[in-house]
C-alpha positions in Angstrom: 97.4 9.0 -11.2 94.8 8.7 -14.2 92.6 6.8 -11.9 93.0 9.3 -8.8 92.3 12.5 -11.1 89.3 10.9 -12.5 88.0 9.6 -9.2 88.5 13.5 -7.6 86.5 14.9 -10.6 83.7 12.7 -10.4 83.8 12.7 -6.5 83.7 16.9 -7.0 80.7 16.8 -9.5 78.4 14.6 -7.5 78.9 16.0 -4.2 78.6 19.5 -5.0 75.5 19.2 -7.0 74.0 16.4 -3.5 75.2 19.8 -1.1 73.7 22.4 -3.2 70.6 20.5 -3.3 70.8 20.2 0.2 71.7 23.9 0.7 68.2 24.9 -1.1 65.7 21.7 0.1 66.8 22.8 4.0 67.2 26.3 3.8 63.5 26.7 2.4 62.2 24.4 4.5 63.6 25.7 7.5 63.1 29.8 6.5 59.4 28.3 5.8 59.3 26.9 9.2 60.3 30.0 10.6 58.6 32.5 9.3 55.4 30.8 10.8 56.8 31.4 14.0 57.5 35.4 14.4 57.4 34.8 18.2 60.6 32.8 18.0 63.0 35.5 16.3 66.4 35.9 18.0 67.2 39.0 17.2 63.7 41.2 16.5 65.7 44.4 15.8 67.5 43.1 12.4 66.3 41.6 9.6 68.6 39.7 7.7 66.7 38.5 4.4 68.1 41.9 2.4 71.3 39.4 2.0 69.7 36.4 1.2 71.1 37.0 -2.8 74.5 37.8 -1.9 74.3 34.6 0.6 73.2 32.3 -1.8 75.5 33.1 -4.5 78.6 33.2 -2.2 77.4 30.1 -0.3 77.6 28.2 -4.2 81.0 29.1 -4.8 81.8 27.7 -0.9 80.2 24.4 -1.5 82.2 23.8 -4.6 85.3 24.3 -2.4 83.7 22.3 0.9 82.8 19.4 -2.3 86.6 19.6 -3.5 88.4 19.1 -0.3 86.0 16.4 0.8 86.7 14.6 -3.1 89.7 14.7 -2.5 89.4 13.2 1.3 87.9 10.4 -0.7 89.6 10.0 -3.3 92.9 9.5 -1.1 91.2 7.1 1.1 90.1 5.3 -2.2 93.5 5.3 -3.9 95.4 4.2 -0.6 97.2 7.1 -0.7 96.5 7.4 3.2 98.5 6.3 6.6 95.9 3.8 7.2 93.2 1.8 5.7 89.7 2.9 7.2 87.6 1.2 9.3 85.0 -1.7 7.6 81.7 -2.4 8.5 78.9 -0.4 9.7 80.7 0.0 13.3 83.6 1.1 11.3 81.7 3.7 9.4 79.8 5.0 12.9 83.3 5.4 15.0 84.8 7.0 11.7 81.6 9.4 11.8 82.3 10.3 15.5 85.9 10.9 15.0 85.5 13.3 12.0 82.3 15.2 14.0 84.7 15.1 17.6 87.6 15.8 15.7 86.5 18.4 13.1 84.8 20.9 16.5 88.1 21.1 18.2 90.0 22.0 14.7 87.1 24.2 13.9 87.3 26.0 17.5 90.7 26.9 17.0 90.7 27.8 13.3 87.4 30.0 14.1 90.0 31.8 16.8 92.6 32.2 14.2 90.3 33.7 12.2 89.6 36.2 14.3 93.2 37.5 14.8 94.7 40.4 13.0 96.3 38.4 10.2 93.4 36.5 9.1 90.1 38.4 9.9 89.8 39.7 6.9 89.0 36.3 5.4 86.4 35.8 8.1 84.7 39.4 7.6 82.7 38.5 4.4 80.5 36.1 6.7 80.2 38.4 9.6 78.5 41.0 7.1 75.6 38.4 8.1 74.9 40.2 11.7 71.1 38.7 11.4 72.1 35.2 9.9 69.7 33.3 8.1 69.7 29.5 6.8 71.0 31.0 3.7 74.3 32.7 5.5 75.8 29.0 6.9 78.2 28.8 3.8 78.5 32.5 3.3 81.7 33.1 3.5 84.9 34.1 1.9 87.4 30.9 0.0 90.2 31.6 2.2 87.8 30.8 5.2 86.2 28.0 3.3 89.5 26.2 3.1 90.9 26.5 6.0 87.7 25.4 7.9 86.8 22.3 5.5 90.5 21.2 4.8 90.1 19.4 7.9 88.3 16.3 6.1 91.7 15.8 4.0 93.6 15.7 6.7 91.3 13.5 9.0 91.9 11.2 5.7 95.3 11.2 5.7 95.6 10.5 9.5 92.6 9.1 10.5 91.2 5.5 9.5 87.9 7.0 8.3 85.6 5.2 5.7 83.8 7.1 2.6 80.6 6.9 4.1 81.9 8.3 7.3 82.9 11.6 5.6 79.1 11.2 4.4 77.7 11.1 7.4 79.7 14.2 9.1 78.7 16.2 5.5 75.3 15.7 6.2 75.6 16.5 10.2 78.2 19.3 9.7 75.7 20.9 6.9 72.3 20.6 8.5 73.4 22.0 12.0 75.4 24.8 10.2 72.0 26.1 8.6 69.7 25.3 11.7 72.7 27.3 13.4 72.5 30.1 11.5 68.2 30.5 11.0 68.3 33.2 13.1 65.0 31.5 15.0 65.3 29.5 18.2 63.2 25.9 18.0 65.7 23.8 20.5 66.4 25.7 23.2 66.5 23.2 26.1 68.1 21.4 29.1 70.3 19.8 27.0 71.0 22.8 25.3 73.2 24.2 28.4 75.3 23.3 31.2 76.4 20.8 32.2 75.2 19.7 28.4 77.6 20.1 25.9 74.6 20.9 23.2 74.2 24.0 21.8 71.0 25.9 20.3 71.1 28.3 17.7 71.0 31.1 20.0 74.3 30.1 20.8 75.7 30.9 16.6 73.3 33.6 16.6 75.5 35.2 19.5 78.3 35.1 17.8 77.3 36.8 14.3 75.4 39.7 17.2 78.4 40.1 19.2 81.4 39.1 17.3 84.0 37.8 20.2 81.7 34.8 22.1 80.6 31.1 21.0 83.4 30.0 18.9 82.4 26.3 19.0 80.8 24.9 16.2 78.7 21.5 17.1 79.4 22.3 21.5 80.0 24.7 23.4 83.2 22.6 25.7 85.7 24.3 24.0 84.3 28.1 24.9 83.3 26.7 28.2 87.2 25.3 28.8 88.7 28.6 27.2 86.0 31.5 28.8 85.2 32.3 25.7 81.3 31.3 25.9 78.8 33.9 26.4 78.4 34.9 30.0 74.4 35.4 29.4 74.3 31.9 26.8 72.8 29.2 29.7 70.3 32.1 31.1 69.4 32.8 27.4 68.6 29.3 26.9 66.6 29.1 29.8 64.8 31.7 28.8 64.0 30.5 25.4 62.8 27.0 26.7 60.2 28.6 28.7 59.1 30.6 26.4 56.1 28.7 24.4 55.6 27.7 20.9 52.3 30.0 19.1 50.8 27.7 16.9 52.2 28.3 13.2 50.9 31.4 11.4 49.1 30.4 7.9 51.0 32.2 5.3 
């Protein structure tokens, strides 16, 4: 138990001070990115960057709770204290990776809905003060929401055959997309971007902090699409934005 307790603790440390990291090196560089391109703003009315402090600091205290239950996803798998041993090799580590990314957008679809009902929208409401989200509003959120969206990873370690690394991989995936997601600026609007794609764009998150009850997905929009709860105007949107070119970057 000595062994488990000191494993979680160190597992914790590291990982929230690699995310944090990772939550500053992106969010600049992609804000940076951005605000060289005006012309590709989502939503030109708003401007979210009066929230970036309260984003940032709630966003820390979310990492340390996303680093905790993914410690302690590892820290199972490296105790044995899980149904199954994980998958070896580096084909083992690439199908755990899949079924933790697969896996995690249909538990995140259907925890997003619950959080959404009566009962539980009051943990979700602290994030949808973002209504113009920014790279520095993807772990925004309240530690109620945190939990219940990133508990997944414990239980995908529990049930699932799924290597270290693998929960590595999704971290890095899951994290990245979640603040490209959420810049509030559309760079990959495209034909694989909508239907019959099961891509999304950040349009597609930016629609659902505008408008509240559309685009529940998190990584592809099958779920909405299966359900009817996608955007009606999502797949014309995108078309639009992938006509629409690129102006060379403004010099700041």
């Amino acid at each position: 138990m000595l062994d488990f307790a000191s494993d979680f603790l160190a597992l914790w440390a590291v990982i929230w001070v690699a995310n944090a990291a990772l939550y500053f090196a992106c969010g600049w560089a992609i804000m940076a990115h951005a605000k060289r391109h005006p012309e590709r703003k989502i939503q030109t009315r708003r401007d979210g960057d009066g929230r970036v402090g309260v984003e940032i600091r709630e966003s820390l205290r979310s990492i340390g709770i996303t680093a905790a239950c993914m410690a302690l996803a590892i820290a199972l798998t490296l105790n044995g204290l899980t149904l199954w041993a994980p998958l070896t090799g580096w084909w083992g580590v690439v199908a755990g990776a899949a079924m933790v990314i697969l896996g995690y957008d249909l538990y995140y679809y259907w925890a997003h809905r619950l959080l959404h009902t009566k009962r539980f929208k009051h943990l979700h409401r602290l994030h949808h003060q973002s209504l113009a989200p920014t790279a520095w509003s993807a772990d925004s959120q309240s530690p109620g929401e945190t939990f219940i969206v990133q508990s997944f990873m414990i239980w995908a370690a529990i049930l699932l055959p799924i290597a270290p690394l693998a929960f590595v991989l999704h971290r890095l995936y899951d994290h990245i997309s979640a603040q490209l997601g959420h810049c509030g600026y559309e760079f990959f609007a495209d034909r694989t971007t909508r239907a019959p794609s099961p891509m999304v764009c950040t349009t597609f998150h930016d629609q659902h902090h505008e408008l509240y009850n559309f685009n529940y997905g998190n990584y592809f929009s099958l779920w909405d699409r299966v359900h009817g709860t996608l955007h009606p105007e999502y797949d014309g949107l995108v078309d639009k934005w992938s006509a629409k070119p690129e102006s060379p970057a403004r010099s700041e």
